[in-house]
VMD Tcl script that builds the backbone (N, CA, C; Angstrom):
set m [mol new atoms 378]
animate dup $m
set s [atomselect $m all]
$s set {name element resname resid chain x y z} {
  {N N UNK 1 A 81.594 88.297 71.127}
  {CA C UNK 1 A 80.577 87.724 71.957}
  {C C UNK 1 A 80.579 88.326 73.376}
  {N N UNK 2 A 81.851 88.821 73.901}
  {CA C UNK 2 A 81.713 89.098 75.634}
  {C C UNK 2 A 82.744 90.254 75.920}
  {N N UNK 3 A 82.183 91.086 74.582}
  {CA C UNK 3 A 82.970 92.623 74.365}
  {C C UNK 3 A 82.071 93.361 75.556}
  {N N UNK 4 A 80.495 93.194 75.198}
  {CA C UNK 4 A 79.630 94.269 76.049}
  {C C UNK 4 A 79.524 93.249 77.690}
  {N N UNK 5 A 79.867 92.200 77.719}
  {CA C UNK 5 A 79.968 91.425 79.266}
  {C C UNK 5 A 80.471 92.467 80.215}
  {N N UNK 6 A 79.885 92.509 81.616}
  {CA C UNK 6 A 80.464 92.458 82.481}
  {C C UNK 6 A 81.599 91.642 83.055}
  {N N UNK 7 A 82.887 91.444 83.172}
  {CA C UNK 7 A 83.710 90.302 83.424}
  {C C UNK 7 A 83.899 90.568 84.899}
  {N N UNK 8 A 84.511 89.658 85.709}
  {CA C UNK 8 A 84.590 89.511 86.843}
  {C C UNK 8 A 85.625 88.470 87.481}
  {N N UNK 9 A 86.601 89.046 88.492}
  {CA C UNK 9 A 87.630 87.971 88.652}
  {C C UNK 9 A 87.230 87.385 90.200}
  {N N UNK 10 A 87.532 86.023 90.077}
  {CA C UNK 10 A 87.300 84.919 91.537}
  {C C UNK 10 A 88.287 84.671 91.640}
  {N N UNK 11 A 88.555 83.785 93.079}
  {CA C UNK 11 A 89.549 82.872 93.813}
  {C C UNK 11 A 88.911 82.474 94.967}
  {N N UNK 12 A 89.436 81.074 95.654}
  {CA C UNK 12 A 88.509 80.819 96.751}
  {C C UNK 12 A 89.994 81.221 98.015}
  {N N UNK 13 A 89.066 81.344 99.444}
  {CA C UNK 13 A 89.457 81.636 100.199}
  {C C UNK 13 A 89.321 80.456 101.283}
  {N N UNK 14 A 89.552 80.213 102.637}
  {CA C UNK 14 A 89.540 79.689 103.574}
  {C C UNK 14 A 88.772 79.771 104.670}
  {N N UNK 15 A 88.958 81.514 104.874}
  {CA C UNK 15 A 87.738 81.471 105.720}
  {C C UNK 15 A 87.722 83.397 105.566}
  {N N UNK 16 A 85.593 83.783 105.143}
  {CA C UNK 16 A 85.731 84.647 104.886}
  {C C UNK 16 A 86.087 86.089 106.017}
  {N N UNK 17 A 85.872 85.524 107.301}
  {CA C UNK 17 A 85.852 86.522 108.302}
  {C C UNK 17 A 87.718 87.321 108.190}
  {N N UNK 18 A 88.852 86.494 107.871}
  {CA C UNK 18 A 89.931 86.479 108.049}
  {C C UNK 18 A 90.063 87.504 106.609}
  {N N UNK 19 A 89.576 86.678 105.484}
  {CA C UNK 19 A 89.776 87.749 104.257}
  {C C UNK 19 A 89.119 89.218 104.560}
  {N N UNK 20 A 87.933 89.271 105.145}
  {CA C UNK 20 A 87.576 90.503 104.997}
  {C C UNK 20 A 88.278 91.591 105.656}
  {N N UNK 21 A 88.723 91.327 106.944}
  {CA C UNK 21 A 89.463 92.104 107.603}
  {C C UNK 21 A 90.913 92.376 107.308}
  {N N UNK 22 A 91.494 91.451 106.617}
  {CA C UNK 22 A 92.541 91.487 105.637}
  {C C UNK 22 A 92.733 92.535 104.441}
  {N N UNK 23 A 91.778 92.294 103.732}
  {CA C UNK 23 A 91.507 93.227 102.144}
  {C C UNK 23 A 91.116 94.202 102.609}
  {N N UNK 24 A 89.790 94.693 103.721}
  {CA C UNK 24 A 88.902 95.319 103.773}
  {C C UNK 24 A 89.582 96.270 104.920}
  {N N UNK 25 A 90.520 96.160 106.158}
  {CA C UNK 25 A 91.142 96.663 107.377}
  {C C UNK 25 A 92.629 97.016 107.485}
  {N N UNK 26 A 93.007 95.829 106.651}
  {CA C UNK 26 A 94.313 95.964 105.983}
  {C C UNK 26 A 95.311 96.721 105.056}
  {N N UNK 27 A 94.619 96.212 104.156}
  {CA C UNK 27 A 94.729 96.753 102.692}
  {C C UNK 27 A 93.876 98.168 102.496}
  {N N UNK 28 A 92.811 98.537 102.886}
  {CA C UNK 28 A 91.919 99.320 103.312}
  {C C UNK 28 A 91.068 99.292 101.359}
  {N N UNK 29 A 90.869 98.230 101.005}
  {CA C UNK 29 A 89.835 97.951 100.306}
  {C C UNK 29 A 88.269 97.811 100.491}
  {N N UNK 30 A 87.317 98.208 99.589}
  {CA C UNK 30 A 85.967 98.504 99.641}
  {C C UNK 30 A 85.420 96.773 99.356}
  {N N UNK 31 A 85.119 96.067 100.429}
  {CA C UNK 31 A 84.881 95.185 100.891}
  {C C UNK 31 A 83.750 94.813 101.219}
  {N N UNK 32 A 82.612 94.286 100.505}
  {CA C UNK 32 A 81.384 93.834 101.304}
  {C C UNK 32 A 80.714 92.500 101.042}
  {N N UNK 33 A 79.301 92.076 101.791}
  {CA C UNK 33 A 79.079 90.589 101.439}
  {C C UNK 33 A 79.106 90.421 100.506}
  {N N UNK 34 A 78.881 88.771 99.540}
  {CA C UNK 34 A 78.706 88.163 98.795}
  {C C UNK 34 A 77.289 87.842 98.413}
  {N N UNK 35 A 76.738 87.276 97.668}
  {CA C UNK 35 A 75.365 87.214 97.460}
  {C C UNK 35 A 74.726 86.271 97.911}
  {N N UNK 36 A 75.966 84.704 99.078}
  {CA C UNK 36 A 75.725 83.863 99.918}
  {C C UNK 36 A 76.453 84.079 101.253}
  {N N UNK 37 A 76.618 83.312 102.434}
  {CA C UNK 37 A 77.286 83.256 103.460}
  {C C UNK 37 A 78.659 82.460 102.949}
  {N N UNK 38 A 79.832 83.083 103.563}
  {CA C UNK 38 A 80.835 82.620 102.764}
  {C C UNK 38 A 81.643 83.457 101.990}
  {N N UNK 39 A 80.810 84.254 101.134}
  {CA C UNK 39 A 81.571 85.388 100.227}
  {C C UNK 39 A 81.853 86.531 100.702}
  {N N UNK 40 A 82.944 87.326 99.898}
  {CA C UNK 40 A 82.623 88.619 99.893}
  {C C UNK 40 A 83.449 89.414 98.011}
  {N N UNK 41 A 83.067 90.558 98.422}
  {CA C UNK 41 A 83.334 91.360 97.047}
  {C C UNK 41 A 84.137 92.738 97.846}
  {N N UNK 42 A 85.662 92.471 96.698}
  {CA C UNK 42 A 86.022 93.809 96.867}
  {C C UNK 42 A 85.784 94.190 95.693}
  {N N UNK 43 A 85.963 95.477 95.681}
  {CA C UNK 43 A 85.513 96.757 94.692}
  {C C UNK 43 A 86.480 97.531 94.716}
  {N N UNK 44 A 87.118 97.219 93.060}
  {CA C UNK 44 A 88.469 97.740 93.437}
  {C C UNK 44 A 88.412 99.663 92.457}
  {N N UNK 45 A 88.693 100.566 92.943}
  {CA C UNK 45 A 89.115 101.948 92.238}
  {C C UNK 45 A 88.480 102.562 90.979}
  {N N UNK 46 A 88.829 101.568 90.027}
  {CA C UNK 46 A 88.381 101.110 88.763}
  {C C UNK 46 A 86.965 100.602 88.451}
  {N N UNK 47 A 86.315 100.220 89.126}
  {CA C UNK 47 A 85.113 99.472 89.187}
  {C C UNK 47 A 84.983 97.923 89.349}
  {N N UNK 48 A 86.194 97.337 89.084}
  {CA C UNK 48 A 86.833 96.148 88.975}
  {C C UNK 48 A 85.665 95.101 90.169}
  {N N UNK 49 A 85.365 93.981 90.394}
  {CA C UNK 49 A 85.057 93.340 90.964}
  {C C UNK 49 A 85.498 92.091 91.216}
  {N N UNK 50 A 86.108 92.184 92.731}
  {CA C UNK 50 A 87.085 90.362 92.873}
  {C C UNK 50 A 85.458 89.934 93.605}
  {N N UNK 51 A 85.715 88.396 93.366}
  {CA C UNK 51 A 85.453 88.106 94.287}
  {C C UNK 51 A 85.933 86.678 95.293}
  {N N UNK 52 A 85.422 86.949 96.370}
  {CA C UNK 52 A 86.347 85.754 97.467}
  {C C UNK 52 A 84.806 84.631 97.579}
  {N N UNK 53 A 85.159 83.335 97.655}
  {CA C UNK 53 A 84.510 82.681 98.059}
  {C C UNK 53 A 84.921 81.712 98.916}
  {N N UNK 54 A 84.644 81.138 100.113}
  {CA C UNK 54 A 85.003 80.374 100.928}
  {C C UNK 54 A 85.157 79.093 100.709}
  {N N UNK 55 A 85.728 78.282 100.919}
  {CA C UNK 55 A 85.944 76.664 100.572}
  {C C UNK 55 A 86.874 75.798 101.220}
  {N N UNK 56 A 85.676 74.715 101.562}
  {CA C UNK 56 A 86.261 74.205 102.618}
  {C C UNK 56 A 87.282 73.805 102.770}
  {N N UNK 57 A 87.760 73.240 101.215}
  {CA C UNK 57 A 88.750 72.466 100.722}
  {C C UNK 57 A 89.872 73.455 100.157}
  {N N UNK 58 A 90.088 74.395 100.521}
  {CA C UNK 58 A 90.735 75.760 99.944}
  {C C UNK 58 A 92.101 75.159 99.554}
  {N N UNK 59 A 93.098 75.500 98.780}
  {CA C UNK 59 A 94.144 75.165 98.451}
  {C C UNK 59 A 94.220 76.588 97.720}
  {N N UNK 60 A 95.593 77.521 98.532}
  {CA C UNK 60 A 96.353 78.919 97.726}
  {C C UNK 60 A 96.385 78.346 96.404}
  {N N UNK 61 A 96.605 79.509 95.408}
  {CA C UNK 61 A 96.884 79.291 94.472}
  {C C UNK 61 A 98.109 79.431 94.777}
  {N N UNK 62 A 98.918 78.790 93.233}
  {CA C UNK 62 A 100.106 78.489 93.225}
  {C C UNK 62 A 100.721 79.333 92.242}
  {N N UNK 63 A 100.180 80.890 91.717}
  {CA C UNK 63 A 100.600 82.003 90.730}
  {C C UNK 63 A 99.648 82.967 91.874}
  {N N UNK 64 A 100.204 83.968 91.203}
  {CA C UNK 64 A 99.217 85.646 91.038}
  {C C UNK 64 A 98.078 86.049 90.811}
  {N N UNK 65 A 97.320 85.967 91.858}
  {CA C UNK 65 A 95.635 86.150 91.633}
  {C C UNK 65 A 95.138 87.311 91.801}
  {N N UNK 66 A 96.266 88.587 92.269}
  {CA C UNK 66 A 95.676 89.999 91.999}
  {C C UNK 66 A 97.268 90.454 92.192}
  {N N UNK 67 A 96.829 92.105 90.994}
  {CA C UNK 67 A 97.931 92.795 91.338}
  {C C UNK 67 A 97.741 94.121 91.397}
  {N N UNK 68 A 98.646 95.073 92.117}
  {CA C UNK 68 A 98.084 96.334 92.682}
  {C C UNK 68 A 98.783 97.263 92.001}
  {N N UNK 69 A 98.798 97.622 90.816}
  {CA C UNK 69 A 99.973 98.766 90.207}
  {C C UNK 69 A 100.505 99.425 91.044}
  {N N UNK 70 A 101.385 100.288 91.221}
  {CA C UNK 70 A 101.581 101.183 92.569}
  {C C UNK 70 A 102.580 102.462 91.662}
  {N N UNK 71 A 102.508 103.779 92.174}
  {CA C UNK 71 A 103.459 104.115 91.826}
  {C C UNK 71 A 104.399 104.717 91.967}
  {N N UNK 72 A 105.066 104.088 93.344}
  {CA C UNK 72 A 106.427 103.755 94.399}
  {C C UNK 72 A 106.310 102.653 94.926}
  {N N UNK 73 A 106.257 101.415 94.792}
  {CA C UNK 73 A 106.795 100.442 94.689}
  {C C UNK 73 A 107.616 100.221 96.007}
  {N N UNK 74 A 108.941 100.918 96.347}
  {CA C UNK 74 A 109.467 100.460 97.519}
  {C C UNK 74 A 108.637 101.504 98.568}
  {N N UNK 75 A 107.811 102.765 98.585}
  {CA C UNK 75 A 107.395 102.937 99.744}
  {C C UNK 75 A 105.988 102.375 99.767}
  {N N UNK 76 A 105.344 101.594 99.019}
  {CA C UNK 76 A 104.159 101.014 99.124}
  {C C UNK 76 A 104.514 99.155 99.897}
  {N N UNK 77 A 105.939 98.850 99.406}
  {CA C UNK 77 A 106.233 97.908 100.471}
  {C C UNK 77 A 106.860 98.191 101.483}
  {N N UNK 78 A 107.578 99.269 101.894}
  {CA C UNK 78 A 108.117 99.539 103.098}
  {C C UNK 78 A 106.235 99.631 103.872}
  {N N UNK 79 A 105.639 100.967 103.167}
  {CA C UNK 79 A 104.275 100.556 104.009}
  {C C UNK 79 A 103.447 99.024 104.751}
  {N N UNK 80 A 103.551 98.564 103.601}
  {CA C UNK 80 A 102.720 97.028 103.912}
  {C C UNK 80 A 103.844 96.281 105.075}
  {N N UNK 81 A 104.961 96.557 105.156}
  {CA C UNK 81 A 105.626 95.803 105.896}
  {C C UNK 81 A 105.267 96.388 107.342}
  {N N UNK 82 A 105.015 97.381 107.603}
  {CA C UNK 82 A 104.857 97.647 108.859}
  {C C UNK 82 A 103.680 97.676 109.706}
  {N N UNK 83 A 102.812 96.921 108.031}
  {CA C UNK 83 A 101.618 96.200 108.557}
  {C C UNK 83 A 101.778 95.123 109.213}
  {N N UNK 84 A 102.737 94.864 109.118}
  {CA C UNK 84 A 102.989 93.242 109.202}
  {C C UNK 84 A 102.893 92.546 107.971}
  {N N UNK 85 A 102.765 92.672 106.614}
  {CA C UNK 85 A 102.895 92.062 105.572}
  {C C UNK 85 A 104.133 91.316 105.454}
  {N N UNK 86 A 104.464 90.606 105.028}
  {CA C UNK 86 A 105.891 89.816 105.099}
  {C C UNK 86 A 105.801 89.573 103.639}
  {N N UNK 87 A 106.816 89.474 102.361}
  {CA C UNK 87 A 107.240 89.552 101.423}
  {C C UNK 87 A 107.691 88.586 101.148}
  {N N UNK 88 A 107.484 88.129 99.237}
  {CA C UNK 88 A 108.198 86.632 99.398}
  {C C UNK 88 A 109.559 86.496 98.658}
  {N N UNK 89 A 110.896 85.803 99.575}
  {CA C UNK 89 A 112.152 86.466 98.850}
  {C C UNK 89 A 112.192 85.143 98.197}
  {N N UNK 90 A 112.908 85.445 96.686}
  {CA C UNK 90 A 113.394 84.570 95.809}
  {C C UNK 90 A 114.591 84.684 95.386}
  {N N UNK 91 A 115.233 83.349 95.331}
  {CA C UNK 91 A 116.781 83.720 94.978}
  {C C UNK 91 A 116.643 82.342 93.850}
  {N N UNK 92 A 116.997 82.785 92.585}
  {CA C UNK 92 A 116.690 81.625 91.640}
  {C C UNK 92 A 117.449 82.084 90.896}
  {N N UNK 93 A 118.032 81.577 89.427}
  {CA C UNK 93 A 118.440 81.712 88.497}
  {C C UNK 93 A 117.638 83.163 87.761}
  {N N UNK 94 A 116.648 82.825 87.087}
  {CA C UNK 94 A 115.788 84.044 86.765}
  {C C UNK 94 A 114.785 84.701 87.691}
  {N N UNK 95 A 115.367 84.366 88.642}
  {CA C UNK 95 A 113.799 85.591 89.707}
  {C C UNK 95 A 114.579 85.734 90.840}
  {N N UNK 96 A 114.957 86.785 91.297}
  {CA C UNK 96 A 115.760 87.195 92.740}
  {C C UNK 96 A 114.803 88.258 92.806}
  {N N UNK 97 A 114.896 88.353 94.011}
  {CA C UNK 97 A 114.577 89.714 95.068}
  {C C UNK 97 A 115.226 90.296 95.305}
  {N N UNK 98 A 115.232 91.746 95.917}
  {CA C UNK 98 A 116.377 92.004 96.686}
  {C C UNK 98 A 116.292 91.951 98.463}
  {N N UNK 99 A 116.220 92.496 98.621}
  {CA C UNK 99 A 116.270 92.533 100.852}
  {C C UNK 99 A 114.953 92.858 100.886}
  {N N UNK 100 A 114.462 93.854 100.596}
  {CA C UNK 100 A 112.374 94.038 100.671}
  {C C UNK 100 A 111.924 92.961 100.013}
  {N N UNK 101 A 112.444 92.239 99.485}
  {CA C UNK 101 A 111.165 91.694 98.877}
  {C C UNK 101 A 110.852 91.981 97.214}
  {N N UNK 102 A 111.656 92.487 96.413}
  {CA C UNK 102 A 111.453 93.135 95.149}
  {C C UNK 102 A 111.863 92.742 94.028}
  {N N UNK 103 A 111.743 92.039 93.306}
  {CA C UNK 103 A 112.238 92.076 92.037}
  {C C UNK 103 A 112.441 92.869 90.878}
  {N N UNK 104 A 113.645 93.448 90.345}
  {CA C UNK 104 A 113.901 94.456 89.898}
  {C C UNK 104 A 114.323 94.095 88.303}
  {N N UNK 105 A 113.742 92.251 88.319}
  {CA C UNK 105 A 114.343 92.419 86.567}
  {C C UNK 105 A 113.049 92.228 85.900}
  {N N UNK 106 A 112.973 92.784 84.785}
  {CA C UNK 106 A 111.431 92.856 84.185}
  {C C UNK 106 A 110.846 93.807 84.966}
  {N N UNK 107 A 109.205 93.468 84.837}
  {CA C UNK 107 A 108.800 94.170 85.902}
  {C C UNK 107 A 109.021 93.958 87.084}
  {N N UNK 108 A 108.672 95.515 87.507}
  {CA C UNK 108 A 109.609 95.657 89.141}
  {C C UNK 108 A 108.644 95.757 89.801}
  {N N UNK 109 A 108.169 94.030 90.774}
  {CA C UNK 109 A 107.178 93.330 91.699}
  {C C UNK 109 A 107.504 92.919 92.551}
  {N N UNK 110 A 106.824 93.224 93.628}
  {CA C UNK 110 A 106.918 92.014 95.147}
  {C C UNK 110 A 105.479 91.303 95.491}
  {N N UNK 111 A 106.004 90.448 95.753}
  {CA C UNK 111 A 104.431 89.155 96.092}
  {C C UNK 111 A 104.609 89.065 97.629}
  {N N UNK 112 A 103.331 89.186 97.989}
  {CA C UNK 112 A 103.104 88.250 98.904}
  {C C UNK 112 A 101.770 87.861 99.681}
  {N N UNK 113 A 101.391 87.757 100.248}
  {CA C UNK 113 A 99.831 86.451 100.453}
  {C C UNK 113 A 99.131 87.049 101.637}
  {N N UNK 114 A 97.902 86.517 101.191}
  {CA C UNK 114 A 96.646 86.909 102.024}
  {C C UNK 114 A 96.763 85.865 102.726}
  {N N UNK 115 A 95.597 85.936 104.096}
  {CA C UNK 115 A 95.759 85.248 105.041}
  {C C UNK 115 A 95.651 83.198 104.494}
  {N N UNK 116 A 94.697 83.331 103.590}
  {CA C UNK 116 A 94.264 81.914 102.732}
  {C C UNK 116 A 95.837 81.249 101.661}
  {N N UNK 117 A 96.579 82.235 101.842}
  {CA C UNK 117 A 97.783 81.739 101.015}
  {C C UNK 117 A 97.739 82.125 99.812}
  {N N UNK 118 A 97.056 82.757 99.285}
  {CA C UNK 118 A 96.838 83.382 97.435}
  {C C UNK 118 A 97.933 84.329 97.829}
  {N N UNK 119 A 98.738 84.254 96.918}
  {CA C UNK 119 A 99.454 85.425 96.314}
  {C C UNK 119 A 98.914 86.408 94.898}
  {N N UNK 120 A 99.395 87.586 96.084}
  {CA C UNK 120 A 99.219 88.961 95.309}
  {C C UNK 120 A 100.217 89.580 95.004}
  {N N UNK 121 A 100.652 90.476 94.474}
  {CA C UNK 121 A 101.586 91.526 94.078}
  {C C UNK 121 A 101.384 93.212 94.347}
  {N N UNK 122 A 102.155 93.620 94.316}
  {CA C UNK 122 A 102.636 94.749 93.689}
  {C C UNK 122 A 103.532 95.234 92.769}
  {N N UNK 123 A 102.950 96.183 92.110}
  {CA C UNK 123 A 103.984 96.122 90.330}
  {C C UNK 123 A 104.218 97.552 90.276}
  {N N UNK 124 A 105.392 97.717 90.034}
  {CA C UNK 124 A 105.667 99.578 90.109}
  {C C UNK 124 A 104.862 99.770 88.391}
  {N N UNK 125 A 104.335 100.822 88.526}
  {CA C UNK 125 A 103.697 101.389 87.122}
  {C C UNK 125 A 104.616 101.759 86.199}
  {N N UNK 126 A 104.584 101.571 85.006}
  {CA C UNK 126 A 105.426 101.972 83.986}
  {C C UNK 126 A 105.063 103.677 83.890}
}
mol reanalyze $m
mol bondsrecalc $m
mol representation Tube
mol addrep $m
């Protein structure tokens, strides 16, 4: 039924002026309006289409709402860090980090969040 669909991934945001300059200045993603006030659309490499919508009532998600394959992993977070990106460390039974920010069992990912609190990733490429 939704083999020939266009699919398309959402999440809401907080406020869109903060995301855009974030994804779009930051991240240096292809970033533009939405089809209301409030939105916007990145356009990711692939053809991929996120999109952000604003809400008043915003609440981060509480998982992984995008992830960025990469393929170097620690110099794509040494990069983001000197954006000022800050990394999220975990020390748990099954999920540790190491000092960047990385998890090295399974796949080898670091998370960490847009200005609205969604967490994203990075995933070294197989």
């Amino acid at each position: 039924m939704f083999k020939a669909s266009k699919a398309f991934s959402s999440y809401s945001i907080d406020h869109v002026g903060r995301a855009r300059a974030f994804y779009g200045e930051t991240l240096g993603l292809d970033i533009s309006d939405g089809v209301t006030k409030g939105q916007a659309i990145i356009t990711l490499g692939d053809g991929h289409r996120v999109y952000l919508y604003e809400r008043p009532n915003h609440q981060p998600a509480t998982f992984t709402v995008l992830n960025f394959q990469v393929s170097d992993i620690d110099q794509t977070v040494d990069e983001l860090t000197k954006l000022g990106i800050g990394f999220e460390r975990y020390d748990q039974p099954d999920l540790k980090t190491d000092k960047k920010g990385i998890s090295r069992q399974g796949p080898i990912i670091a998370w960490f969040k847009d200005p609205a609190g969604n967490i994203l990733s990075v995933v070294a490429e197989k």
